[in-house]
N, C-alpha and C positions, 0 to 999 in steps of 0.2 A: 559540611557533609559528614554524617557520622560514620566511621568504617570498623569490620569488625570480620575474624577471622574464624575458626570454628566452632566459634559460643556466640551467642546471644547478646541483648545490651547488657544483662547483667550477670556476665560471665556464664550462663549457665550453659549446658549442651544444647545445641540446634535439633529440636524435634523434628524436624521433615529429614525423614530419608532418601528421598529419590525420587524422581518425576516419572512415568511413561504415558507417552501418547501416540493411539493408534490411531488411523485415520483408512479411513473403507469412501474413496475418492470415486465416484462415473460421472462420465463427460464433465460438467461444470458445476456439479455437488458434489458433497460431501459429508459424511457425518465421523466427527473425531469424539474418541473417548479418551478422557486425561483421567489418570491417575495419581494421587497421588498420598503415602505411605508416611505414614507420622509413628514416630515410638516414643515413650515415656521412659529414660533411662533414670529418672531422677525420684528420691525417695518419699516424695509428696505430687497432690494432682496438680495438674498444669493447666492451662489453657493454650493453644497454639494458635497463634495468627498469620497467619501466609497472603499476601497479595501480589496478586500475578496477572501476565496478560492473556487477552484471548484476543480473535478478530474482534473490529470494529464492530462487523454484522451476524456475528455470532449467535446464533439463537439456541439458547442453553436451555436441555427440555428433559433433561435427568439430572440427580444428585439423589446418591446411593451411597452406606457407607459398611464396610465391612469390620466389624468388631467381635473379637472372642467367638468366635464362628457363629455371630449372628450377621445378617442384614438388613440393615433400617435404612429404606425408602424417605427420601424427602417430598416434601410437595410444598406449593409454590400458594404464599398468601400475601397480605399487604406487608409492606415492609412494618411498619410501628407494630403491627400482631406479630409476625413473626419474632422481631426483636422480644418482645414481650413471653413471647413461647418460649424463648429460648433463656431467657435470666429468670424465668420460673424455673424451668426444668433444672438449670445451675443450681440455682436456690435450694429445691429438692431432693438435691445430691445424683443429679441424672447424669447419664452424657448424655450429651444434647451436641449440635452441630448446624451452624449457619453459611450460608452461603449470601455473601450479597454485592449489588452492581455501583461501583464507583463511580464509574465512569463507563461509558457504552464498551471502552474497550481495558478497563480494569475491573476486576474483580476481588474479592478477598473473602476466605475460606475461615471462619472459625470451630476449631476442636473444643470443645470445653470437657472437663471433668475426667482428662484422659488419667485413667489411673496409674502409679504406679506399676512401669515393667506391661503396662498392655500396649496395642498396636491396632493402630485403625487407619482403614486403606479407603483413601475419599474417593469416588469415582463421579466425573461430572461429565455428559454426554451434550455436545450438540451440534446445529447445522449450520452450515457456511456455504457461501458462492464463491470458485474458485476465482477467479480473474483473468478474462479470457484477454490472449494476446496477439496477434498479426499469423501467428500459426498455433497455438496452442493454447495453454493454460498456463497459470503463474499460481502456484501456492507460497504461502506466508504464514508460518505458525511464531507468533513472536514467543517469547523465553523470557525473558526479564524487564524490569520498569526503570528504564532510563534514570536518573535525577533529574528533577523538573524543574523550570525558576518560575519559584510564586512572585507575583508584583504585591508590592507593599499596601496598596489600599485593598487586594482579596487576601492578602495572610491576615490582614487586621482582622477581618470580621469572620477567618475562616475555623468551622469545627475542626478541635484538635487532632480526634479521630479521622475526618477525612482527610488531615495534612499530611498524616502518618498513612496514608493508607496509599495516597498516590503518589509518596516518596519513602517507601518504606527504606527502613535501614538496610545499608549497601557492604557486601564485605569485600572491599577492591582485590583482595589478598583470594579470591575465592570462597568456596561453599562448600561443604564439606558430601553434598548430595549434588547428584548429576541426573541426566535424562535419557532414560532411553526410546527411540521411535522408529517404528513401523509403519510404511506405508505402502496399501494397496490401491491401482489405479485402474479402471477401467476405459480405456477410449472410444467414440465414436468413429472410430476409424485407426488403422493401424500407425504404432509408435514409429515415430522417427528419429526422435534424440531426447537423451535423461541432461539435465544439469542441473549442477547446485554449486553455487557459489560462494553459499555459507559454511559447509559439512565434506567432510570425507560422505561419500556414500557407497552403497552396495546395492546394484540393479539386477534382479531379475526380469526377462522379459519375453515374452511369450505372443506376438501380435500387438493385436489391442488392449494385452494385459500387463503389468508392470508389480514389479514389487523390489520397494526401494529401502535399504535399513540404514541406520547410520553404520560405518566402517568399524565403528571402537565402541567397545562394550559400554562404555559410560561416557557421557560426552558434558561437558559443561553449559550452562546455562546462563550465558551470558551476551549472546547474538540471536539473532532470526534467524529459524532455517528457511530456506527457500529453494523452494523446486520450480524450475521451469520443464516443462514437456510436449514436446513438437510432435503435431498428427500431420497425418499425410492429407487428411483432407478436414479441418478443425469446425470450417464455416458451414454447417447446414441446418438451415433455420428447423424448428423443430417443437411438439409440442409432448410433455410432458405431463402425467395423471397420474393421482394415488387418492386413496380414500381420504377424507377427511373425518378428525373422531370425533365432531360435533353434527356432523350429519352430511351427505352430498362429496364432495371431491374437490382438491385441489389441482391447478392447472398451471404450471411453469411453460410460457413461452418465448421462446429466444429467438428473434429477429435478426435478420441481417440486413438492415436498408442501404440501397443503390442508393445515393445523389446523383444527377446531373453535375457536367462541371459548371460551374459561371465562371463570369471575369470575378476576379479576387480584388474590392474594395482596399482605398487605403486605411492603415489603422494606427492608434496609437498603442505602443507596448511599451507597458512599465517593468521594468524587472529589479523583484523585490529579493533581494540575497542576505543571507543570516547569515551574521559575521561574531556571532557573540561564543562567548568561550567553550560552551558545550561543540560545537562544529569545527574546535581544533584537530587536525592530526588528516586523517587520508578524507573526513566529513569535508573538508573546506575547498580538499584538493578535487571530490569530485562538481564539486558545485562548481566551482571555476571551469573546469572544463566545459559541465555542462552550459554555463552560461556563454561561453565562446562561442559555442556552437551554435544555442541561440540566437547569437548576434547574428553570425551567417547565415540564419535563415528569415532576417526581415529581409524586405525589397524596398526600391528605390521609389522613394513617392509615402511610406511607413517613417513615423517619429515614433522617438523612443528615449528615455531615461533609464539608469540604473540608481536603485536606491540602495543602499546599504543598511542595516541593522543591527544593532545591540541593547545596551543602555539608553541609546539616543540612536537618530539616524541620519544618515546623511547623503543626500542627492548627488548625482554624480552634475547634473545640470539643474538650472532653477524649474526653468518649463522643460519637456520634452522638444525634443529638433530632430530634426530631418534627418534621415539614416542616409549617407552617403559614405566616400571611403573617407574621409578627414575624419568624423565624428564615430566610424567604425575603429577607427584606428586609435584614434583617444582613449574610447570604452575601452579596448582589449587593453590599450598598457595598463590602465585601473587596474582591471580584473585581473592582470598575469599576479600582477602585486599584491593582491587582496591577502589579506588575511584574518582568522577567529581571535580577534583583539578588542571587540568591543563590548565587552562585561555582560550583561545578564539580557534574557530574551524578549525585550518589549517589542510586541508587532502591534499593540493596537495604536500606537501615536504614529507609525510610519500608514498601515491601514486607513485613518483618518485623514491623513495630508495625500493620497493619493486618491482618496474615496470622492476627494472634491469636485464640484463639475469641471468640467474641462473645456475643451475648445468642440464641443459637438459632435469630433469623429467619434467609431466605435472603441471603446477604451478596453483591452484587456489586463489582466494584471499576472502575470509569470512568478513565481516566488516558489523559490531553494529554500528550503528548511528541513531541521531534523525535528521539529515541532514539539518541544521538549520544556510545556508553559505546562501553568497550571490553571490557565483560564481559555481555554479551549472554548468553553461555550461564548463566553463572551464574543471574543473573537467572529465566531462563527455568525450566532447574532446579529454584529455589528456589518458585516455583508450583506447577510440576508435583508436586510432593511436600505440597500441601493441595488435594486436588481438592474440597474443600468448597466454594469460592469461586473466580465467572468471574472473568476479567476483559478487560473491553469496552473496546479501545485506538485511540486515534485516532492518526495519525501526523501530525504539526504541517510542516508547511513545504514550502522546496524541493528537500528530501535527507534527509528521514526517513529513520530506519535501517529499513527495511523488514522484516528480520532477527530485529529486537528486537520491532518494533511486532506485527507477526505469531506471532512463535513464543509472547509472553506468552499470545497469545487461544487459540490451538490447543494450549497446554500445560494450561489452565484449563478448555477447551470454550466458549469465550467467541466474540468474532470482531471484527474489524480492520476501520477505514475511514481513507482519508486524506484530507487535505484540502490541496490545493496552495492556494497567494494566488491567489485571482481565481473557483472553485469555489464554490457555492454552498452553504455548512454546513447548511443547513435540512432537505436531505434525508438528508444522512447520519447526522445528528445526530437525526434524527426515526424513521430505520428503526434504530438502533441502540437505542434505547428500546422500538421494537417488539421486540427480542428483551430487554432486559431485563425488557420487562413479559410476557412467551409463559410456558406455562405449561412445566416441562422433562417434555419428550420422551424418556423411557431410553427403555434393554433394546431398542438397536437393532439388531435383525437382519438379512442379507441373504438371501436362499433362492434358489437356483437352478434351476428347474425343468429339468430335463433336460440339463443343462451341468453342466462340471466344469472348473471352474478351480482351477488347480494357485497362482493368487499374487493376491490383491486388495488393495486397494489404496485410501482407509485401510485398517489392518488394523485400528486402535481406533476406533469408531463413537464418539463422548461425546454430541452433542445434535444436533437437527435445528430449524433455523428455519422455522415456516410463509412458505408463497408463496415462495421465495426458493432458485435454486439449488443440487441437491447431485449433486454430481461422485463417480464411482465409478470406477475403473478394474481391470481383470482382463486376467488369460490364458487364453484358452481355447487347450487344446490339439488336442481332437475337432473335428471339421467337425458341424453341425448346427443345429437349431431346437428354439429355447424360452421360458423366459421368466426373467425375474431380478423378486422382488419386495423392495421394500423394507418393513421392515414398523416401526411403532415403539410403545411404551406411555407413557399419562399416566394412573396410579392403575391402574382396571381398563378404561380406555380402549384400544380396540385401534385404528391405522388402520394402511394396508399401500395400497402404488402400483408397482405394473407396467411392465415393458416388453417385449414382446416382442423377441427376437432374434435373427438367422437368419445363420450366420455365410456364407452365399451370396452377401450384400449388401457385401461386401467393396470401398473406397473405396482402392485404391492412393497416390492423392495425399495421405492422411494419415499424410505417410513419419512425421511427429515423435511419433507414438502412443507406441509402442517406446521410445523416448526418455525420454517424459515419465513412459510403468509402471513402468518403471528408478527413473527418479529418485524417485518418491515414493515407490516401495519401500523403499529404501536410506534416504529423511528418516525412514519408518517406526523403523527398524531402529537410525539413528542417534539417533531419541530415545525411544525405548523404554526403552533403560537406566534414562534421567534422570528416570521418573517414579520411578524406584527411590530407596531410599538408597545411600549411595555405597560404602559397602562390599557390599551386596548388588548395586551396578550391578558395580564393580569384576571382580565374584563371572561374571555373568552377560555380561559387555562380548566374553569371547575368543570367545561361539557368532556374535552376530550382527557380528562384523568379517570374518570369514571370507563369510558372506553378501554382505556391502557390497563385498568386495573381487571375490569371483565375477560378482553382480552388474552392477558398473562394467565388470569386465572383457570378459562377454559382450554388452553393450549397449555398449560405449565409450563411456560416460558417465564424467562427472567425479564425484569426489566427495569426502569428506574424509581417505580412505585410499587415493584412484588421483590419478593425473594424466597429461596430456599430457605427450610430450617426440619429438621429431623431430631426426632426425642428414643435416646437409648432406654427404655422406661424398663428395663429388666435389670438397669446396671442401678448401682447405690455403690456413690463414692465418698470418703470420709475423709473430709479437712477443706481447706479451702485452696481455691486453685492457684497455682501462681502463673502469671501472664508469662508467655511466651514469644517474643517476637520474630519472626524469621526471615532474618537478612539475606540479600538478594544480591546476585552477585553483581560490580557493576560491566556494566555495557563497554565490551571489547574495544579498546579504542576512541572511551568516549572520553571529551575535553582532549584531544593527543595522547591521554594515556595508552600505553602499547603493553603493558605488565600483565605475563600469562595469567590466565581467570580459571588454572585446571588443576584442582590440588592436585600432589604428590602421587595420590593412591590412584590416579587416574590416568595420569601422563602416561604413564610403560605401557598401558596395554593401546592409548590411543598414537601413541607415536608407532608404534610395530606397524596397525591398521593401516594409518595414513601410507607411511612409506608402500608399502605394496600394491597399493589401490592407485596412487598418484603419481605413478614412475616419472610421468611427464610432465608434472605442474609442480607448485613454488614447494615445498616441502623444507623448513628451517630448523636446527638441531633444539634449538630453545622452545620452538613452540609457539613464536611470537606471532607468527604466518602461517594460516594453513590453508592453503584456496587450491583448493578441485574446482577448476571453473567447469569445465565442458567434456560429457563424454560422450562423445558423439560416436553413435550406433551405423553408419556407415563410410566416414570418410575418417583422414589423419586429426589429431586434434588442430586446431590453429588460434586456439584461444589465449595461449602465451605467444603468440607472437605478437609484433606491432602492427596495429591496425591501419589498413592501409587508407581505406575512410574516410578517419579519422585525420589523418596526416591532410588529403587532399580538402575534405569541406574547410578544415583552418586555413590554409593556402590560399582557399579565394576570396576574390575582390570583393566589393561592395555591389558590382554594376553587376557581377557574375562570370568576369574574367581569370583567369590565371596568368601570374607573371613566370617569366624563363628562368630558370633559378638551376642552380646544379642539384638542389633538395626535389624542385619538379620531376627534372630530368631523370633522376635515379627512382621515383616514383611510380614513371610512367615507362619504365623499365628501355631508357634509349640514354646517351651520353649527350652531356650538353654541346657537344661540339658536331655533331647528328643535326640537333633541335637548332640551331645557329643556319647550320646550312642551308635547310630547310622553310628557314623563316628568311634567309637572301634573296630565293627564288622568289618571295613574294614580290618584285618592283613596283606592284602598284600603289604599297601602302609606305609609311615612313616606316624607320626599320623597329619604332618602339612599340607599334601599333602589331608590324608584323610578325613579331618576338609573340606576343601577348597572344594572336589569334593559334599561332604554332601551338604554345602552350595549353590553348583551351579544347582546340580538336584532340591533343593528347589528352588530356583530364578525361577529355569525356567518352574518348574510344578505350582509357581503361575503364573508368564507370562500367561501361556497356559491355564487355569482354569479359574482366576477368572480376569484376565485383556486381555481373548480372542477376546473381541471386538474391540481390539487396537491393534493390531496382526500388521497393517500398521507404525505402532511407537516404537516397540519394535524388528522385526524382525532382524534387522542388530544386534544388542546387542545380540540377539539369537544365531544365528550363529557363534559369536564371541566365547560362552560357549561352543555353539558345538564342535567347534573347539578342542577346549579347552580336555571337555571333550574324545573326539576321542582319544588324543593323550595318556589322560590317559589310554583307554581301548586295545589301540596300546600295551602299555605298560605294559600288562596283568590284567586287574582291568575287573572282570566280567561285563558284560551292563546288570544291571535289569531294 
């Protein structure tokens, strides 16, 4: 890994000044503008190279760039033309300016011909879904590109420029530019609580309004920011219009489907955990946790394996077994043990050994990672071609590959949660079991009553999660009024949910609709192929590139067959350029590194910020910590305390029990010599049996009392006691 401080690879100044990104957020869109400020301090023209992230579903539908107080407009052609525009205009002595797509969730920005002592301000515009959560929204603007591990048979045959481009040069020492951001929130209903677990922040708040800045004038660029933001009322299915500028309207609708409950089938769960170097340091430690927690929430009658990964991988058992307490207890001493010791990121040979058929039950696949490969699509691919098996992914750290994490859950029908340091795993990790434990929902259909849309969006339906957000997007062509229902089957279960829709109701200000049908058209189309084999995709790849290419072009959106590119045709520069690379700083924390990522000129004014903003969270003299987890708009903070949750779901059994422990006892806010007494009264039962039932009426009357707010995180663990319990009152033990 090549590292570099505030020059270039070859010594020279770092052309990018500075980042800013504003972002103009309602309900569960959004449209962000990135900025970003290049100077020429050097005595000959340069060329400047920057790759950076944006979301996964980013639909990028301006590039604008500001030069010697001109404005040149880009627009969006095939990639090989664009390139070609763009080493003409070099050629000619022009500035000229490329924009192009890496990867779905990399990008990279080329300056060409910046003159001597000039300054050009890139600005690149576009739209995102925010990610809706159990009460609100979750945003994710990531900041910098991890270090990836290429496997040796794709460095062999990979372009040099794309090698460099999704590992660009890293300055661990820091970057000599920083980032500033602004965010404006609109909610469907009035705010309950700001958090961010990445940033110092600064909230304004006004109802359903919000406006959030970072705390310190310039902040480093070396983690995810992430905002989480809690409505009072998040869930109301709802449909969304705005003009479309090929003719007709676009229509965003967000569902909320009820399930019925069923019985919950047995299942096998594999869990697949990344142990290789880059997931050293607080990456490993939360994975660990979260996989405990996992454990406690299969039931008895569910087999299960833990695999491991690095270099090679390594099963915890040869076949999956029977989840009981023996084999519960084994797994955790594994996992307390684990550690990022096993060298570089191969998932597709662990992938392959788990992909195999199995013993007939339903097979899911759980898998921790910070997804930090450079073969992502393969990967991805390589799922999609056994759709017999989900798989349920969490993305681990500060710079999860967002890319990878996602595309494995949406190539399987599965679905993605992350978890930054300082976020609370209990609920993610709790709702993600609620879909492993749902019974599957096919044979999804759409029906349009009285409408005719010409393009939807998914165009493959695979599964629906009860309670829990589903986004549709169309074209309608026709002006009019109707209804769109969603309908889905479990066996000969029918259910079906409505919305009406009037294309009358028509919202102008939701200019990025257009943008984002585009783009999830075009991800449609680009992975379509790949649930194929590869000579039948090969077979079938020439229809839908013509689409992607139309597409992109009549939307000017990006994509992996278009790009931006913009020609300064007023400027004439003299000599030739010298390449510029722009080192990126690395990822706070990654491999275990903990070494500040904030030059010098930066720290004074954001340590001042923090301190006064964060009275009551971790705030360290060096720098090395800085976590505002929660600021919560009505009640004391409790987010540096120890979770109590957390303490109880590890506590229990396998069967769903709690044992009598002095750790319980002080849990469940009584003295172990209280909880003894109480469990003598019992006579009917032996005194090991009646210790344990004592214990579990306590567990669960705090559950219910004083962590009833969380009733969504706890309730499967509940049940489990219930269970539990029942069988003891089966057994003649009175129910008080």
């Amino acid at each position: 890994m090549e590292t570099f401080g505030l020059f270039s690879t070859n010594h020279a100044p770092v052309p990018l000044q500075g980042v800013e990104i504003k972002v103009d957020a309602r309900d569960t869109a959004a449209l962000v503008k990135v900025r970003q400020r290049f100077r020429n301090v050097e005595s000959g023209p340069i060329e400047a190279v920057y790759s950076f992230p944006l979301e996964e579903s980013s639909a990028v539908r301006g590039f604008a760039i500001e030069v010697d107080g001109r404005r040149i407009v880009g627009r969006v052609v095939e990639k090989q033309k664009a390139f070609e525009i763009y080493d003409e205009a070099i050629a000619d002595g022009h500035q000229a300016f490329l924009m192009d797509q890496d990867r779905p969730n990399i990008f990279t920005v080329s300056v060409g011909n910046l003159a001597p002592g000039a300054e050009a301000t890139v600005t690149l515009e576009y739209a995102t879904m925010l990610d809706a959560t159990a009460d609100g929204v979750r945003m994710c603007l990531p900041t910098t590109i991890s270090p990836r591990y290429i496997p040796a048979d794709q460095a062999a045959g990979m372009d040099p420029s794309e090698r460099d481009h999704i590992s660009p040069p890293v300055a661990a020492g820091g970057v000599p530019y920083g980032l500033r951001l602004d965010v404006a929130y609109a909610g469907a209903s009035p705010l309950r609580c700001i958090e961010s677990p990445s940033h110092p922040v600064s909230v304004e708040l006004d109802g359903t309004r919000a406006r959030i800045t970072l705390a310190a004038e310039s902040t480093a660029l070396d983690q995810d920011f992430v905002l989480s933001i809690r409505q009072a009322d998040p869930f109301q299915p709802r449909v969304t219009l705005a003009p479309d500028p090929t003719g007709g309207f676009v229509a965003l609708l967000n569902f909320r489907p009820e399930m019925p409950a069923t019985e919950s089938v047995a299942r096998e769960v594999v869990f697949l955990i990344d142990r290789s170097g880059s997931m050293s340091g607080e990456s490993i430690v939360q994975a660990r946790n979260a996989l405990l927690l996992c454990l406690r929430n299969l039931k008895e009658g569910d087999t299960f394996n833990v695999v491991s990964f690095g270099s090679s991988f390594e099963p915890l058992y040869p076949h999956s077994v029977p989840y009981d307490q023996m084999t519960m207890d084994q797994a955790t001493t594994v996992i307390q043990a684990m550690v990022a010791n096993m060298g570089g990121t191969e998932i597709m040979s662990p992938l392959r050994h788990i992909l195999q058929p199995g013993d007939g039950r339903r097979r899911d696949i759980l898998l921790l990672t910070d997804g930090q490969v450079g073969n992502e699509q393969q990967c991805i691919d390589l799922v999609g071609r056994h759709p017999g098996t989900r798989l349920f992914t969490f993305g681990i750290g500060r710079g999860a590959s967002e890319h990878l994490v996602r595309g494995l859950a949406r190539a399987s029908g599965g679905a993605a949660e992350f978890v930054f340091p300082g976020e609370r795993i209990e609920p993610k990790v709790l709702r993600m079991f609620a879909r492993l434990g749902a019974p599957a929902w096919t044979g999804i259909e759409m029906e349009w009553e009285g409408l005719e849309p010409d393009l939807v969006t998914p165009g493959h339906l695979d599964q629906l999660f009860g309670g829990e957000q589903f986004t549709v997007m169309a074209r309608l062509r026709n002006p009019g009024e109707g209804a769109v229902t969603l309908r889905a089957r479990h066996g000969d279960n029918v259910r079906s949910w409505s919305l009406p829709l009037d294309t009358s109701e028509v919202a102008d200000s939701d200019a990025g609709l257009p943008a984002l049908l585009a783009r999830r058209a075009i991800r449609d189309l680009e992975e379509k192929p790949r649930r194929m084999g590869s000579a039948q995709a090969d077979r079938k790849r020439a229809g839908p590139e013509k689409r992607i290419v139309g597409l992109a072009c009549a939307y000017q959106v990006m994509s992996s067959l278009t790009s931006y590119v913009a020609v300064d045709l007023e400027s004439h520069v003299e000599g030739t350029a010298e390449l510029r690379r722009v080192p990126v700083a690395l990822t706070r924390g990654w491999g275990g590194m903990d070494a500040p990522q904030i030059m010098p000129h930066f720290k004074r004014s954001i340590k001042a910020s923090v301190t006064s903003f964060c009275q009551n969270n971790i705030v360290t003299d060096n720098m090395r910590e800085v976590r505002c987890r929660e600021v919560n708009l009505f009640s004391d903070n409790e987010s540096c305390l120890p979770d109590l949750l957390m303490q109880l779901m590890l506590a229990q059994q396998a069967d769903g029990s709690w044992r009598l422990t002095r750790e319980l006892a002080k849990a469940v806010g009584a003295t172990l010599k209280e909880l003894k007494e109480e469990a003598a009264s019992l006579t009917a039962l032996d005194p090991e049996t009646a210790a344990a039932v004592v214990a579990t009426r306590r567990a669960l009357l705090t559950l219910e009392t004083r962590l009833a707010d969380r009733e969504v995180e706890w309730k499967g663990a509940a049940a489990k006691a219930r269970a539990w319990l029942d069988a003891r009152y089966a057994a003649g033990l009175r129910r008080e």
